[in-house]
N, C-alpha and C positions, 0 to 999 in steps of 0.2 A: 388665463385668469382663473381663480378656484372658486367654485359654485360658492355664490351666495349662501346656498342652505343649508351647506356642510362646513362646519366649524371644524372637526378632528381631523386628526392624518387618517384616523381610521375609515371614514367615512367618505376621504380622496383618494384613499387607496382601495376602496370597494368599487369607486366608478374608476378606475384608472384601467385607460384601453376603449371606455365607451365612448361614442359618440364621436363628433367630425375630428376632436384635439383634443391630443393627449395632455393631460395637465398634470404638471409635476405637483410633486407629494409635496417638494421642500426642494427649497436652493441650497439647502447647505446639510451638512450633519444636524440632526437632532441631540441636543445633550441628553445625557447616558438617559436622564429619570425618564426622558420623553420617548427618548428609543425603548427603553423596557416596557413604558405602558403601552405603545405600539405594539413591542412583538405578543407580549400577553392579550390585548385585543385580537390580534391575528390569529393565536389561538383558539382563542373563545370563537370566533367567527369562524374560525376554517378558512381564512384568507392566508394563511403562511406559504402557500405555494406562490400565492400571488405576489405576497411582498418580496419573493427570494426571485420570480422577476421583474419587477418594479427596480430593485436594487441593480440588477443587473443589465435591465437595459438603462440605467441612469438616471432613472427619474426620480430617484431618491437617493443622493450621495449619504456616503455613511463613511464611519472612521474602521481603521482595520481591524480595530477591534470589535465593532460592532457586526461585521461581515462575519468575524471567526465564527461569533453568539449566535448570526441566522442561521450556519451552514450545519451545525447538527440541529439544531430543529428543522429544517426544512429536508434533510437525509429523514429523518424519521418517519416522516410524513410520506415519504416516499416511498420508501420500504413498506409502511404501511398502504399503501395504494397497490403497488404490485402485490402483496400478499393477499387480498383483497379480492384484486383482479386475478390470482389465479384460483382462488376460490369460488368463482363464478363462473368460470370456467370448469371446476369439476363439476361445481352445482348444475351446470347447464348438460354436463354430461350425464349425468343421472338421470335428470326429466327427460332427456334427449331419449336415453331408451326406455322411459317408462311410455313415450310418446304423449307427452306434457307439453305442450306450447305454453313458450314464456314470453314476457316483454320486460326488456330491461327496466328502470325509474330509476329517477334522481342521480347518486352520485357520478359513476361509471357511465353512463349514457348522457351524462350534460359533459364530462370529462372530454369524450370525446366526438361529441355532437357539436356543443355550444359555445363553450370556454378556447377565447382564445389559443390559449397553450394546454394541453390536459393539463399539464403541471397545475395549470391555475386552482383546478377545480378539487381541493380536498375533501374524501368524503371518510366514513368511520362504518358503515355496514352497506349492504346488500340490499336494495329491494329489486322484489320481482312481482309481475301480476302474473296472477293465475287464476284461470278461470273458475265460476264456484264451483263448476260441476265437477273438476281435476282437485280438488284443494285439499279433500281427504288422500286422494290418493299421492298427489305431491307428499302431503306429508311422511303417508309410508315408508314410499320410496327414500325419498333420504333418510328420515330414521334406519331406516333398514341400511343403507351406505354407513352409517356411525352417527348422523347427527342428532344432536341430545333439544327434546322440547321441554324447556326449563320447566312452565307453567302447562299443566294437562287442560284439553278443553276444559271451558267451561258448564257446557252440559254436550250430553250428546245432541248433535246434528246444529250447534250454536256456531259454531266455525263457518261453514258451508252458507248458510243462513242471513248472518244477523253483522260477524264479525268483520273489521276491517282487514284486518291482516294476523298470521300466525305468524311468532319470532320464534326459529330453533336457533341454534349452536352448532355450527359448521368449525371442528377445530377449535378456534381460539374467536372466530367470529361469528357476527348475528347476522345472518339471512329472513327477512322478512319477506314473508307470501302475502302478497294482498290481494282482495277479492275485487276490491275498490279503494278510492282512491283518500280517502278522508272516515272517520269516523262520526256517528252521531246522524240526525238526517242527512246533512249533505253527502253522507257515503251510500244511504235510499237512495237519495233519487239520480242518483249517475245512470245514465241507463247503460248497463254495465258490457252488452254486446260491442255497444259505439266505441268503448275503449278498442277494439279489436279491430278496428277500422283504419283504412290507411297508416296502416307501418311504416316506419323509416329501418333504416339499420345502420351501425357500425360496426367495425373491423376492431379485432385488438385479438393480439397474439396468433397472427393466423387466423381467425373464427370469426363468422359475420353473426352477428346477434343482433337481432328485433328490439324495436324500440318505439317509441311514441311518434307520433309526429308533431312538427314543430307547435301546432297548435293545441293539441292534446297537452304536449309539457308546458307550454303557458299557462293554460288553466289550473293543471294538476302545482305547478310551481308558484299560483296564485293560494290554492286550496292548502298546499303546504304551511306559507306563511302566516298565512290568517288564521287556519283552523291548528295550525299545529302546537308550538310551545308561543306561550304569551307574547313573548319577548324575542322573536326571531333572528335567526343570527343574519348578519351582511350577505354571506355568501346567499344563502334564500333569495336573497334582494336582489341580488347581483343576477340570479338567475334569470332574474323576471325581467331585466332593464336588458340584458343579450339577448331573450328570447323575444322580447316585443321592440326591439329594436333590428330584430331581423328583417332585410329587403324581401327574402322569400317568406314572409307570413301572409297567411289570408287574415286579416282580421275580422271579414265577415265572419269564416268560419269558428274563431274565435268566439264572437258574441252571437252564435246559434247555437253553439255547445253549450256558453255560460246561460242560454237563456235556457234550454231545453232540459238541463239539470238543476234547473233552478238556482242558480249559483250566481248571477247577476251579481248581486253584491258582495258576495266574495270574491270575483276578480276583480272588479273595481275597487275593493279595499286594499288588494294586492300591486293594482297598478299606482295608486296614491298615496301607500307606505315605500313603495319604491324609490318614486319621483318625489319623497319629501326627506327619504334617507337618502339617496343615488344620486339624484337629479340627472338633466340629462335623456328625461325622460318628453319627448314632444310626440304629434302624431295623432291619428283618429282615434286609437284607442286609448291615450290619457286623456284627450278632450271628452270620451264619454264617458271615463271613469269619472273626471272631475263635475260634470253635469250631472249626475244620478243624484239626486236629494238621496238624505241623510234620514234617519230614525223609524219612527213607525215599526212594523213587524219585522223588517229586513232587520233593524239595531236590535229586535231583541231576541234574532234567532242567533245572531253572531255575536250577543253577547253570555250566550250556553259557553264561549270558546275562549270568552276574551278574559275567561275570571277565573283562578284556579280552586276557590273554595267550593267545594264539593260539585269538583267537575266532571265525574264523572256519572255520579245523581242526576245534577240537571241535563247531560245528553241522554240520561235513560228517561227522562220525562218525558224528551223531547221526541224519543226515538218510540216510543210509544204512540206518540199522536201521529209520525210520520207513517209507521206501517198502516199497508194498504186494508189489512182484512182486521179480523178482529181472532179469526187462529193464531196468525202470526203477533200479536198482541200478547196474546194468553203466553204462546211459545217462549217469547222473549221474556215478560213477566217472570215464568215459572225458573227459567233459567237464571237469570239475574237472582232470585229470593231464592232461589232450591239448587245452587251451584250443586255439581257431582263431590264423591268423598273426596279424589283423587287431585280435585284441583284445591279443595281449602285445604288439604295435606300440604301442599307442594308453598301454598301460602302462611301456613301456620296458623292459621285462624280454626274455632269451632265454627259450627253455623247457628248458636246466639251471638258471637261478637263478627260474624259475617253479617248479619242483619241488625247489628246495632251502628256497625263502621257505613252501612248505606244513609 
């Protein structure tokens, strides 16, 4: 039977695999208009790996025509994933002899950590964490290998500091270094060692690479959806409904982490955008997402995230009252209002319409 709370194929085809039964997409072909808003939603989402096997083990009959239409979109996607993956693979050769510990994130590491099939798990760039004291010199190092940093710091020592992550240009792809895991307070108060705790790893190509553990990537794939783009794509979701539907998770560990970086109610927003997109979703930890009252300070730290008009403003508000001293105040102030020449070059702005666009 099809979840009550998912109306679209798209949104059966996001929980398709989860839980005790598998629930078909559709008994029959979709006409052509309905199959195209399909695959163009599978797009947007990053689910086309997924629907190319949904199609193939049956649970969504299509016409031969419509099979022709998945099969290079879903080659692309692919191609795109091995180029990707071996992009990370040189990336990790570089820090490897810079002597750089890395940990995988998100696409590549839920590929083949989480996701039923890698196939399933489409991703479009690279991230890695790295620790803040390594972050300058990460970046060296692959600059020095060829890779190009679009945007220059934003002031000196703002990277290491203050920043969530730096994006270069590896090739044709973006490699992002994170220090931590979200921007804005909630990327303060991670305590950012604890990421470094308990690893997992996976294999791909020969090469065992470091990675979260299952609990670590719940949160962080909770912190994703919530704090990241407004409007979160399926896959995000999809993450969250395998990774909290896993038999080997501790959930205690879980709500010790969310509580200890104060993130409470960013995983709880994460386990209850899941379970109202997914469904699908049962267990301790949707019953205590769905128990956490709503509004007061928690609503309106999470709604710095939930609003794109001058959103990057209101997390510098917010990232002001978060830091601990009143140096690192001043530091971040001065940086934000007094960016370097190098970086409002690389942006095109002077600094009056730098300080008028805040």
């Amino acid at each position: 039977m099809r979840p009550a709370a998912v109306a679209e194929p798209i949104g059966v085809l996001a929980a398709y695999g989860i839980g005790p039964v598998s629930v078909a997409i559709a008994e029959a072909p979709l006409e052509q208009r309905s199959w195209q808003h399909l695959m163009a939603q599978a797009e947007r989402h990053r689910l086309v790996g997924l629907l190319a096997g949904a199609v193939d083990q049956g649970a969504l009959p299509v016409t031969d025509a419509q099979r022709a239409e998945l099969a290079p979109q879903f080659e692309a996607h692919m191609m795109a994933a091995i180029a990707l993956e071996r992009s990370l693979w040189e990336v990790d050769t570089v820090l490897g002899r810079a002597e750089i510990p890395i940990r995988v994130l998100k696409g590549p590491a839920l590929a083949h950590t989480v996701a039923i099939e890698p196939s399933h798990r489409c991703f479009g760039d690279i991230d890695l964490l790295i620790r803040s004291q390594d972050l300058d010199r990460a970046v060296a190092a692959l600059t020095a290998a060829g890779a190009a940093r679009p945007l220059p710091e934003l002031a000196a020592g703002y990277d290491r500091r203050f920043a969530k992550s730096v994006t270069l240009r590896w090739h044709t792809h973006e490699i992002d270094l994170h220090r931590t895991l979200a921007a804005g307070p909630y990327g303060l108060w991670i305590d950012l060692a604890s990421l470094w705790s308990g690893p997992a790893t996976f294999t791909m190509a020969q090469r065992t690479f470091a990675t979260l553990d299952p609990e670590r990537h719940l949160v962080h794939a909770c912190y994703h959806a919530v704090l990241g783009d407004v409007e979160p794509r399926l896959s995000s979701l999809r993450d969250i409904a395998l990774l909290a539907g896993s038999d080997q998770l501790d959930v205690g560990a879980v709500r010790a982490l969310a509580t200890a970086w104060r993130g409470e109610e960013v995983v709880a927003a994460g386990l209850q955008m899941t379970a109202a997109r997914i469904g699908h979703q049962r267990g301790e930890l949707t019953d205590w997402a769905r128990s956490r009252p709503s509004g007061g300070a928690e609503y309106r730290r999470l709604a710095v995230y939930r609003n794109e008009h001058r959103r990057f403003a209101r997390q510098g508000v917010a990232i002001l009252r978060a830091l601990p001293s009143w140096g690192d105040r001043l530091a971040f102030a001065r940086a934000v209002a007094w960016p370097s020449a190098e970086h409002l070059e690389a942006r095109g702005l002077s600094r009056w319409r730098h300080l008028v666009r805040r």
